[in-house]
N, C-alpha and C positions, 0 to 999 in steps of 0.2 A: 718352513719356519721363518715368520718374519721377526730378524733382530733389531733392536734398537741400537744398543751401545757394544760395542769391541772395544773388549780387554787385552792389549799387548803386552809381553815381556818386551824386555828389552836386548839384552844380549843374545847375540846368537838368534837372535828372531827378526829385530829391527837394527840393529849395529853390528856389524863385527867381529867379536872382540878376539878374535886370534888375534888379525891388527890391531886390535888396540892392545891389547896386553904385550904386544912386540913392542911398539914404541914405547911404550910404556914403563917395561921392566928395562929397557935396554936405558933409556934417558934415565934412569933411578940408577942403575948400578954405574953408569959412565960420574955421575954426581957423585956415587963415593970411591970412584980411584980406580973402578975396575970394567973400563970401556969394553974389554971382551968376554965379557959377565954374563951377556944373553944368553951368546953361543956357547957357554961353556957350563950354561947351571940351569936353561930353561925346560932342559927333559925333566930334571931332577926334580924343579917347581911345579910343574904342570902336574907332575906323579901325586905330590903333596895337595897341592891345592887342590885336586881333584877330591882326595881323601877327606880334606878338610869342609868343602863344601856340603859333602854328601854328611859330613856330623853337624854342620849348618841345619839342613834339613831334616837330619833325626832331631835338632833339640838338644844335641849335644856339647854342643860353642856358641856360644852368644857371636853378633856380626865383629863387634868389636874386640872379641877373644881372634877369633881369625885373624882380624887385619893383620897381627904379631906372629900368631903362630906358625903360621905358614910360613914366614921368612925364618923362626927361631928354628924351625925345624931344619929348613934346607941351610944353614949357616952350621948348626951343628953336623950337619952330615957329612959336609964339605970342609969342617973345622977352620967355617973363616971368621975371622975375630969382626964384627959387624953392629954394629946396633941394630936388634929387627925392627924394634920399638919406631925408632927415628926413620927405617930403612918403609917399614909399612905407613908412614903417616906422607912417605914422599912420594909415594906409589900410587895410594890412592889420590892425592893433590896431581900425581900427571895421568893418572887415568883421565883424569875432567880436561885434559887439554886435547881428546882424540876422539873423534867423531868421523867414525867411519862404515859408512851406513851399505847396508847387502845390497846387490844390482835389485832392483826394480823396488825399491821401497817407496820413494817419493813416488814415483806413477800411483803404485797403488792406493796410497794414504790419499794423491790429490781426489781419485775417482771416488770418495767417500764422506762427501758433502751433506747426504743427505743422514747420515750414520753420526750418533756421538761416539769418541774416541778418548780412552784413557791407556796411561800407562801403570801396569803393576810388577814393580822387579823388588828381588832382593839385592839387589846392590846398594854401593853406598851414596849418602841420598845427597850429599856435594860434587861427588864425581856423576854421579848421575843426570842431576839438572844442569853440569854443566856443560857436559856433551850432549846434550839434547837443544840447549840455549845457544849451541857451535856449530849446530847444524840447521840446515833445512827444514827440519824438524821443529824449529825451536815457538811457531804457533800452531801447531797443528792439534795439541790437544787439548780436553777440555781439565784434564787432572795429571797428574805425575804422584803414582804413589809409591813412595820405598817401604821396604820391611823395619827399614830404621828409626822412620815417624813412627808407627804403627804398634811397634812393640815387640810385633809377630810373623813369620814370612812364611811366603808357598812352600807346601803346599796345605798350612795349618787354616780350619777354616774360618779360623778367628781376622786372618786379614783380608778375605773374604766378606767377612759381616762390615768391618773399620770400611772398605771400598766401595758397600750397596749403603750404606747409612750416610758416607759423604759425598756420594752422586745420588741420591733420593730414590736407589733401585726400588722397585716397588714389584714387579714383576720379573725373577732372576730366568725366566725361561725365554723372554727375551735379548740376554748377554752370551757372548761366546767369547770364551777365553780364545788365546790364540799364544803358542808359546813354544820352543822348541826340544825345552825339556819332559820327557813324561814324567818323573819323579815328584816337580818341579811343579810346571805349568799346570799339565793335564791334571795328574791327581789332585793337584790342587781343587779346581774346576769341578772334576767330580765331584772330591770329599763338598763342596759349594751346592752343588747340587746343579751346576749350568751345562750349556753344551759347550765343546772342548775341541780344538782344531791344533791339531800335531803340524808343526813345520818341519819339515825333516829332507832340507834340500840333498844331502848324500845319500838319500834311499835307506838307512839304517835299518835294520832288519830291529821288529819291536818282538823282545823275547820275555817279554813280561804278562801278567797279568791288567794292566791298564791302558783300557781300550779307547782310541778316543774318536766321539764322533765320524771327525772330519781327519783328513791326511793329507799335507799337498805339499809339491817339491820345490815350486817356485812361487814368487806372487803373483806373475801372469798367471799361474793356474787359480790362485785362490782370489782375484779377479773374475775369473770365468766360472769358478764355483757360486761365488756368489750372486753372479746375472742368474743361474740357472736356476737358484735359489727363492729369486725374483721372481723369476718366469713361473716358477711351480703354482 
């Protein structure tokens, strides 16, 4: 299969974001009084935000219902008197100050000259172009699409349509998402109807129903998948 254009996630595919979300929360809670705030509340947050992303992607929470909730939850839990409102508008403002990109990203984005390249995340779409515009990264594509513009996010395939209508896809069987989420990414792609490349550098065992194309651990391999790809 010869592709035209790769569709990246962002997080956890192309960034970080364990670190970023480290300095991130830790600079946010040191800002309101409580310097060992990390350590002391980011199992608690991770539990939450985890739960709240996954009603992100039912349709459950609008992006900016999460921004709040997710702190109003772990404040009440921990019954600390906080503004989440205030606490979430500072969090995401220092997400966009952390760009911290996975070993072999830049190699592989350089080697891909002859390929168009976009980005499609549900993240927030200030923090998002800002850490992209902080890094290496910052001309390497040819779009940056958040769920935020959009209205709609992965893996609904209505942002799917907004991302082939404003790159002038015209043929979606030559696009491969590329993503680290299956829920996320993949399904996404699927419900789209494109081919779908799993990054899944911890080996995660996939216990699900959603199968994707492609699977690769590192970007030297998906490098080398893609020469073979060529060669075929």
């Amino acid at each position: 299969m010869s592709y035209e254009l790769f569709l990246f996630d962002l997080d956890d595919t192309l960034f970080d974001f364990d670190e970023t979300e480290k300095h991130a929360l830790g600079n946010t809670f040191t800002t309101f009084g409580l310097p060992d705030g990390l350590a002391a509340y980011r199992d608690s947050y991770r539990a939450i935000s985890s739960v709240i992303w996954d009603d992100l992607e039912q349709g459950r929470i609008t992006l900016e219902e999460l921004k709040v909730e997710r702190f109003r939850r772990l404040f009440e839990q921990h019954e600390l008197e906080m503004d989440a409102q205030r606490f979430g508008e500072l969090y995401v403002e220092n997400l966009g100050n952390e760009s911290h990109l996975i070993d072999g990203v830049v190699e592989m984005l350089s080697s891909l000259t002859d390929y168009r390249l976009a980005i499609l995340t549900n993240g927030f779409t200030l923090a998002q172009l800002a850490r992209i515009d902080g890094s290496p990264l910052h001309d390497t594509f040819e779009a940056i699409i958040c769920s935020e513009e959009t209205g709609f996010k992965k893996p609904q395939i209505e942002i799917f349509d907004y991302t082939f209508k404003k790159l002038g896809v015209t043929d979606p069987s030559r696009v491969l998402m590329i993503g680290d989420s299956l829920t996320s990414d993949i399904q996404g792609g699927l419900n789209a109807g494109i081919d779908t490349c799993w990054f899944n550098p911890s080996g995660r065992a996939n216990n699900t129903t959603i199968q994707p194309k492609y699977e690769i651990h590192s970007w030297k391999e998906f490098s080398f998948e893609l020469q073979a790809l060529n060669n075929y």
